[in-house]
LOMAR-848391 format. One record per residue (C-alpha): residue in one letter; x, y, z. Coordinates in steps of 0.1 Angstrom, whole numbers. Last residue first. Example, Ala and Ser with C-alpha at 12.3 -4.5 7.8 and 13.67 -1.06 7.14 Angstrom:
<rs>
 type    px    py    pz
    s   137   -11    71
    a   123   -45    78
</rs>
This chain:
<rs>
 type    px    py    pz
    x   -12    93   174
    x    -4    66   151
    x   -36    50   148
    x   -57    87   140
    x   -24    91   112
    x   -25    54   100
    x   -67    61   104
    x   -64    94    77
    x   -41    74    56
    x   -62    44    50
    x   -87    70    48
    x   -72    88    17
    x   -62    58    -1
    x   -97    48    -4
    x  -123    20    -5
    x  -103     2    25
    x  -101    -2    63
    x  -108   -42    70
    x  -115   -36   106
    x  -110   -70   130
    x  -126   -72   163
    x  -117  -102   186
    x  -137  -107   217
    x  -123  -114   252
    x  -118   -80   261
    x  -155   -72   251
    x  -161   -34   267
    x  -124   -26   257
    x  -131   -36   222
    x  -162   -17   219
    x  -146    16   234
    x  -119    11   211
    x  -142     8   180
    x  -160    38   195
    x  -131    56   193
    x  -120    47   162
    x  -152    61   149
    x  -154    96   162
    x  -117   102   156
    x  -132    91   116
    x  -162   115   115
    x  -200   115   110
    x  -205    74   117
    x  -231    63    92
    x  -242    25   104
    x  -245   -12    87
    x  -262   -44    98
    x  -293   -28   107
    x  -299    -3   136
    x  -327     4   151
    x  -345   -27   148
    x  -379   -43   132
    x  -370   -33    93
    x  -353   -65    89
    x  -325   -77    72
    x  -323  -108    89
    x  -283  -111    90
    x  -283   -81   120
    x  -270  -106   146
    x  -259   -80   172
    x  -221   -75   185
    x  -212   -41   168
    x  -251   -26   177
    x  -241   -36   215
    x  -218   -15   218
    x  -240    16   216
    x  -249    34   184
    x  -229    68   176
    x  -239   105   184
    x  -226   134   161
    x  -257   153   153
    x  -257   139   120
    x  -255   100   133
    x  -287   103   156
    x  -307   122   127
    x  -302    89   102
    x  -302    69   124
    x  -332    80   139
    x  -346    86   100
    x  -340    46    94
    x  -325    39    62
    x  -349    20    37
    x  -334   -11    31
    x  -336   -17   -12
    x  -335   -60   -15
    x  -312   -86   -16
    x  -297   -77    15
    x  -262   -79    14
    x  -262   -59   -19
    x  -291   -39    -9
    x  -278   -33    23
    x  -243   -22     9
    x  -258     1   -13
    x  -283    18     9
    x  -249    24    33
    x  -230    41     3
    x  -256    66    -3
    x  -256    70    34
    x  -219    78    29
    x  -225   107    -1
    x  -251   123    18
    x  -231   129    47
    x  -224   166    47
    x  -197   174    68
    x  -197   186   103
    x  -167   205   115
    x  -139   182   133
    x  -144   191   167
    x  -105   179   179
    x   -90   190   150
    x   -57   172   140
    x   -26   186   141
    x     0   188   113
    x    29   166   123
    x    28   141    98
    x    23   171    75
    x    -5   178    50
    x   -10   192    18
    x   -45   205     9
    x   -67   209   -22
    x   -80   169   -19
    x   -90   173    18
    x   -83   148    47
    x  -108   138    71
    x  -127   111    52
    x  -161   105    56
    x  -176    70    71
    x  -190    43    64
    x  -192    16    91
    x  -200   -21    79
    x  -210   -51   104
    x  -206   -84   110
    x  -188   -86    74
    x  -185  -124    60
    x  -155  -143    52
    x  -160  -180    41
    x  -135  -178    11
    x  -164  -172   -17
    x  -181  -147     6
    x  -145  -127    11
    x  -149  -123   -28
    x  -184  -116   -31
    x  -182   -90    -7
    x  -157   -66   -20
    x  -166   -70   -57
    x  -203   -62   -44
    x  -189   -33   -26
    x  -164   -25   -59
    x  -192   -20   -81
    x  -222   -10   -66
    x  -198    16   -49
    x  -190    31   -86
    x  -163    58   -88
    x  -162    94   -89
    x  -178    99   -56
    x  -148    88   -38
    x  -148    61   -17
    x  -156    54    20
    x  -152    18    41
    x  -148     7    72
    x  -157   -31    71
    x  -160   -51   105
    x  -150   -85   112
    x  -164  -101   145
    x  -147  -127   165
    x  -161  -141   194
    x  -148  -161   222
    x  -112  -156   216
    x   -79  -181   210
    x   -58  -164   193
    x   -39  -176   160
    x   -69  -176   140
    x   -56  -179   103
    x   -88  -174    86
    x   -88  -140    94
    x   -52  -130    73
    x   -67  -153    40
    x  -103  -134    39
    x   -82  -100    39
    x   -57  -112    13
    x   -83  -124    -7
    x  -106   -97    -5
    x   -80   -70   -12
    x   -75   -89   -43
    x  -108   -84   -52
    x  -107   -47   -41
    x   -75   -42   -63
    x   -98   -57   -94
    x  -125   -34   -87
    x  -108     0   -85
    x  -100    17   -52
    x   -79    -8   -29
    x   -58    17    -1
    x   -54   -18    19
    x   -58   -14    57
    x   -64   -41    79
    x   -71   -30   115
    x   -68   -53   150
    x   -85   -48   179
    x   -83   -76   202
    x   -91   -76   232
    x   -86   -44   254
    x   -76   -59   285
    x   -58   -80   269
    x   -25   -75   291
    x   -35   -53   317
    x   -20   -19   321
    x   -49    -2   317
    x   -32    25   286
    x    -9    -1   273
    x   -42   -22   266
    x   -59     8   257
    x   -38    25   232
    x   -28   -12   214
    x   -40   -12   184
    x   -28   -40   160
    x   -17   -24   128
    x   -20   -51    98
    x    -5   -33    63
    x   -20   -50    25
    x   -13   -18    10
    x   -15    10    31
    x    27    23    36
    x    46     4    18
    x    67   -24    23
    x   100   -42     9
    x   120   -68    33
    x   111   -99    21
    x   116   -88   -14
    x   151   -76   -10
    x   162  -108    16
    x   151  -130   -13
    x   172  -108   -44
    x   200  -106   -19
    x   195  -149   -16
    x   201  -151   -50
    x   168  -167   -64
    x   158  -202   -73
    x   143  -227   -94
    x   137  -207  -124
    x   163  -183  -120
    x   191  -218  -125
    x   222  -198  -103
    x   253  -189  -113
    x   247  -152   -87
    x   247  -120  -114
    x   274   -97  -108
    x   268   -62   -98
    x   271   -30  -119
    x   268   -43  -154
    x   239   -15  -161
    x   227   -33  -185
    x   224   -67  -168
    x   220   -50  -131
    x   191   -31  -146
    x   176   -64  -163
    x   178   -85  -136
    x   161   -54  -112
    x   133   -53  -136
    x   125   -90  -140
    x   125   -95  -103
    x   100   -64   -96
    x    81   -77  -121
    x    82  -114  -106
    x    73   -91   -76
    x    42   -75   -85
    x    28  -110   -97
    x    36  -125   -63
    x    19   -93   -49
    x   -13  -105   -65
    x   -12  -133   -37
    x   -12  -120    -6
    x    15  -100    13
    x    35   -69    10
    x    55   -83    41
    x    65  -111    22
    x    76  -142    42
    x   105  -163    29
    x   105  -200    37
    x   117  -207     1
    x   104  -178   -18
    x   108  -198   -51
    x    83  -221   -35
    x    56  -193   -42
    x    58  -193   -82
    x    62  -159   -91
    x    37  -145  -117
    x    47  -154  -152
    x    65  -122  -166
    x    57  -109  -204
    x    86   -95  -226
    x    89   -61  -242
    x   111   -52  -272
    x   105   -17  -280
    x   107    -9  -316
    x    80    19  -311
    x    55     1  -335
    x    58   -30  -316
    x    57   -19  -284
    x    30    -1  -292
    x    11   -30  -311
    x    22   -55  -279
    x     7   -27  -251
    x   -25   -26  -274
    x   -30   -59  -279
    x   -24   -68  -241
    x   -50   -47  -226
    x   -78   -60  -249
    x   -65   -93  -240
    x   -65   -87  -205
    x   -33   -89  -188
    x     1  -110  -183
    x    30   -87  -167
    x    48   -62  -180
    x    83   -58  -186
    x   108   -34  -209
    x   139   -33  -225
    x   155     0  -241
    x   164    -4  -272
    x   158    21  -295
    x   154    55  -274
    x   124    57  -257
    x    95    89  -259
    x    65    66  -266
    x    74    40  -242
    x    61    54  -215
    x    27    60  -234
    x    18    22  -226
    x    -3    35  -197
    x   -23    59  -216
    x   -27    32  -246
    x   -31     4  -219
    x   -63    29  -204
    x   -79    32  -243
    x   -77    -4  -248
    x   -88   -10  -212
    x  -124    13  -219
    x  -136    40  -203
    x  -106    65  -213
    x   -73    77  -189
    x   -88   108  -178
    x  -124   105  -165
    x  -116    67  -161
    x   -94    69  -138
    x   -98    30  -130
    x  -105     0  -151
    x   -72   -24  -147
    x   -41   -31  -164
    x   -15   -53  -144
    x    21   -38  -143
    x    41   -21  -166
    x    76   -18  -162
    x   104    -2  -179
    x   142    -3  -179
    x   176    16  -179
    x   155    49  -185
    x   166    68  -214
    x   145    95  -222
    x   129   107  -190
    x   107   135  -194
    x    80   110  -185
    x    78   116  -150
    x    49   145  -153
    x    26   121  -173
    x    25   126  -211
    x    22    92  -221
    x    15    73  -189
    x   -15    84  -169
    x   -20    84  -132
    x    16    88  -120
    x    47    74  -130
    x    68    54  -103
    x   102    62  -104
    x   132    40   -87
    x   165    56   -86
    x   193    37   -89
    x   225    44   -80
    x   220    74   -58
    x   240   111   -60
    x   220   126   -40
    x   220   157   -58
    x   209   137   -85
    x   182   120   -61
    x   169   151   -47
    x   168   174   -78
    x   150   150  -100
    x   126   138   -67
    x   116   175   -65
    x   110   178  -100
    x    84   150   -99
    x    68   170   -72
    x    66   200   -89
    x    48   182  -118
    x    23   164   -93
    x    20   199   -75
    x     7   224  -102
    x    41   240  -120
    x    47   278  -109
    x    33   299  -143
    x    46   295  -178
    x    27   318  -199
    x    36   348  -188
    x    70   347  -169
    x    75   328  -139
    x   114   324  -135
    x   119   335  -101
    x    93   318   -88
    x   111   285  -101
    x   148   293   -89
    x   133   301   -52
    x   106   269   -52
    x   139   250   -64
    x   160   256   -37
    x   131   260   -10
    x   122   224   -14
    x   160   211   -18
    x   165   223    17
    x   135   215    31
    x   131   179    21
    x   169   177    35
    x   159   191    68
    x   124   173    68
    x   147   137    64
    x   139   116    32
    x   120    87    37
    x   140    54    46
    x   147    30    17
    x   182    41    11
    x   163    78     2
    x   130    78    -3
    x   107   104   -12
    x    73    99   -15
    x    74    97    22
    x    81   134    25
    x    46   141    19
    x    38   131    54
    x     3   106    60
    x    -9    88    31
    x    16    97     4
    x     6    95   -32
    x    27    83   -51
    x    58    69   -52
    x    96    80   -60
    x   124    58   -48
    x   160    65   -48
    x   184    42   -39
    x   221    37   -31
    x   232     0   -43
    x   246   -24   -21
    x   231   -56   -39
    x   200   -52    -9
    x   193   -16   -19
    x   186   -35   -55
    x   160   -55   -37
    x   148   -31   -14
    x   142    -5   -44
    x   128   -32   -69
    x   101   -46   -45
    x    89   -11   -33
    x    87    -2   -72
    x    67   -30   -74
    x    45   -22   -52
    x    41    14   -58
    x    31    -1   -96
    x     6   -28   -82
    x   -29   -17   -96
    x   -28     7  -125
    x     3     8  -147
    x    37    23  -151
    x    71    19  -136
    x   101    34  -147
    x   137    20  -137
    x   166    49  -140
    x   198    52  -141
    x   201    85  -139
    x   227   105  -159
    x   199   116  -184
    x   185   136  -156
    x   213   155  -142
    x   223   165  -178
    x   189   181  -181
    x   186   193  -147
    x   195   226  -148
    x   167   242  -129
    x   153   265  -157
    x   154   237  -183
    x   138   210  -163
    x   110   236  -158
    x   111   244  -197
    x   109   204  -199
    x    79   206  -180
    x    59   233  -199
    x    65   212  -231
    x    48   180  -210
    x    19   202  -201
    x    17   218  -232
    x     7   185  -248
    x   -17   170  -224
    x   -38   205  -232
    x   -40   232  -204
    x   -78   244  -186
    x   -76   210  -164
    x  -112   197  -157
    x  -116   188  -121
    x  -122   150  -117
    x   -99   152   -83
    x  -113   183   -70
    x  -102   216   -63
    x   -79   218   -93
    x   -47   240   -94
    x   -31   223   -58
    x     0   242   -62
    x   -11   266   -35
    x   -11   233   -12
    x    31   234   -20
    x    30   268    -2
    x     9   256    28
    x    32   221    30
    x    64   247    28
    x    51   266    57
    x    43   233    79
    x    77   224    67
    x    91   263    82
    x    74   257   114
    x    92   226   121
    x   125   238   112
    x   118   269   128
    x   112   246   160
    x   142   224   159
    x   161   255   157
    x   148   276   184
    x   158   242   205
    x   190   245   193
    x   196   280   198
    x   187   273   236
    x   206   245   239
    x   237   267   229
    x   225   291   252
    x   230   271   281
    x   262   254   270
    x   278   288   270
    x   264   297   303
    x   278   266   317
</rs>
């Protein structure tokens, strides 16, 4: 007994160094964090970025590793996580052991890694972490300090999938395309690119042309003959991808989007429309890698009438974490012990951040409340929305609203609100969250509220100093604000149809309170602008 009493013991003391050594590991991979803000200026050219990256590969020993993968790369600017999902639950389907790297990760790092389409585990995270941290620190020399965090990142998911030993691994590039972190990779199986879009501007260029020349940069360091997809775009976009293709002796075919009835009674989880074009992609890709790769045998079947039924249970089955995810809340239903005691609170949360995401965001949010499976009294939809301060709220608000306008969606009301996480800090899912979260400055989400009103509006809406001072000192409005007519616009009330909340515990809150105090209303939050809030109210949701 006294043997099995300090066994338990040990194990305990175990489970919590491991947990204090990943909350170690999160602070030293924050140190990597070399610009304090997204649109920070980087003081090393595009060049020596990529040379200082094969000199990492170099110091590790991946080289061989590497070029052993069979790997598909994904580029592009709205659906590339998406279809990377696609093409890891569908080949993970065939039998094959997958790696998939995505970015970025909403609430735990460690979900950028998966591994058989589950993240990887905090032991194994830390055990390949600290491997190549050591070998790295070891090797700084002048000139070639420890790699910022996208790059060590992308080194992580080298050393985890070769030491894996997966099948496929799955690699999503990151913001640009030619000389992004991920492409070191010479001979990937395949290559994607999915739809082209105006975003990241203040790298990529300001122009499509300039963004498909980024994004096309994948192909730039090929071997003859590799195949590669992409899916129909602008025209601007298009020219460019088909000259560099062209120039680079890359043959590279266009996908149709998938035609619904192919999906039989299938239900997506990654649903609405644009995630048909994501997955004919996805489709494309994983054809191709089993085709060169010869490692499975292609169903006898007519592809343009129908799909092996792996290749349907795949796409069925893929999902990602903040695009296009429902989360019913149920704390205070469980909480009371009655059933609908807290009506129905319900939050949509798409990471949407560049105007043609946020139209399809739309979409899919107009197409998920018109499909009123409960019978309640009222229903009121409610935006939460922030951004960041790099891109254009006129734009993607008026995008936003437009779109759900055109379906017969309209906002009740619209909270904006700051986000809790912070660009030059790493996070756990177990890191704990503050309960006085300090007070931020707020100028940036009243900005956003005059916006909204004058797009909803027609007009400029002064914002009311009472709100304004209410919502700084940390109070909210009552109830009654969420369930109030406020389509006259006028200057007569408190509260218009929008509201500054100063944090995000603050706000969910509230929307609970409101919920409980209606139990036979329906409340549904369309959470988007950001990637960073989606994650911040999955974390607030999930605790």
């Amino acid at each position: 007994m006294e043997k099995l009493k300090n066994e338990k013991v040990e194990e305990t003391s175990q489970v919590k160094g491991v947990t204090s050594t990943y909350e170690y590991a999160m602070e030293k991979l924050s140190s990597l964090i070399t610009r304090k803000k997204r649109d920070g200026k980087s003081t090393i050219s595009e060049i020596e970025k990529r040379e200082r990256m094969l000199s990492f590969i170099e110091i590790l020993g991946l080289e061989k590793q590497i070029a052993g993968l069979k790997i598909i790369h994904v580029a592009g600017t709205k659906g590339k996580g998406s279809t990377c999902a696609f093409c890891e639950a569908i080949l993970r389907e065939c039998g094959f052991r997958t790696g998939l790297f995505t970015s970025p990760h909403l609430i735990d790092v460690r979900e950028r890694f998966r591994l058989d389409g589950l993240d990887i585990s905090e032991e194994k995270f830390l055990q390949y972490f600290w491997e190549i941290w050591n070998q790295l620190k070891d090797n700084i020399v002048e000139g070639l300090p420890m790699p910022p965090l996208f790059q060590f990142l992308t080194l992580l998911a080298f050393k985890i999938f070769t030491s894996e030993k997966v099948d496929v691994a799955i690699i999503e590039v990151g913001i640009g395309g030619t000389f992004d972190s991920t492409n070191v990779i010479k001979e990937p199986v395949v290559c994607g690119i999915t739809s082209l879009g105006m975003d990241h501007m203040e790298i990529l260029g300001d122009t499509l042309g300039k963004i498909a020349s980024h994004k096309a940069g994948i192909l730039k360091f090929l071997k003859l003959g590799v195949p590669a997809f992409t899916v129909p775009q602008p025209s601007e976009a298009m020219e460019v991808l088909y000259d560099r293709a062209q120039k680079l002796m890359v043959p590279l075919k266009v996908v149709t989007p998938l035609d619904s009835k192919m999906l039989k009674d299938v239900k997506l989880i990654l649903s609405g429309d644009h995630q048909l074009t994501n997955a004919a992609l996805a489709i494309s890709l994983c054809k191709s890698w089993l085709k060169t790769t010869g490692s499975w045998q292609l169903e006898n079947a007519d592809w343009d009438e129908t799909l092996p039924h792996k290749f349907l249970m795949g796409l069925s089955n893929a999902h990602l974490s903040g695009r296009a995810q429902i989360v019913h809340d149920d704390t205070i239903k469980n909480s009371s012990g009655v059933n609908g005691s807290s009506g129905g609170l319900t939050f949509y949360l798409d990471g949407a951040h560049s105007p043609e995401s946020m139209e399809a965001c739309a979409r899919w949010f107009s197409a998920v409340d018109g499909d009123k499976q409960e019978p309640y009294k009222m229903s009121k939809q409610v935006l939460l929305f922030n951004c960041m301060d790099v891109r254009d709220p006129q734009i993607l608000l008026s995008r936003l609203v437009s779109t759900c306008a055109s379906s017969g969606t309209h906002f009740s009301k619209a909270i904006f609100v700051p986000s809790m996480s912070a660009y030059n800090k790493v996070t756990s899912g177990t890191s704990t969250i503050p309960l006085n979260i300090p007070q931020k400055d707020l100028s940036w989400q009243f900005n956003l509220q005059r916006v909204w009103e004058r797009i909803c509006c027609g007009k400029d809406v002064h914002v009311l100093d009472q709100n304004l001072n209410t919502n700084t000192s940390g109070n909210v409005p009552p109830c009654k604000f969420l369930y109030k007519d406020a389509s006259s616009c006028s200057r007569g009330d408190e509260y218009f149809g929008s509201a500054v909340f100063p944090s995000l515990p603050l706000t969910i809150n509230w929307l609970r309170n409101c919920a409980k105090e209606n139990p036979s209303s329906r409340i549904q939050v369309l959470v988007t602008g950001s990637l960073h809030l989606v994650g911040d109210v999955l974390r607030l949701l999930k605790r």
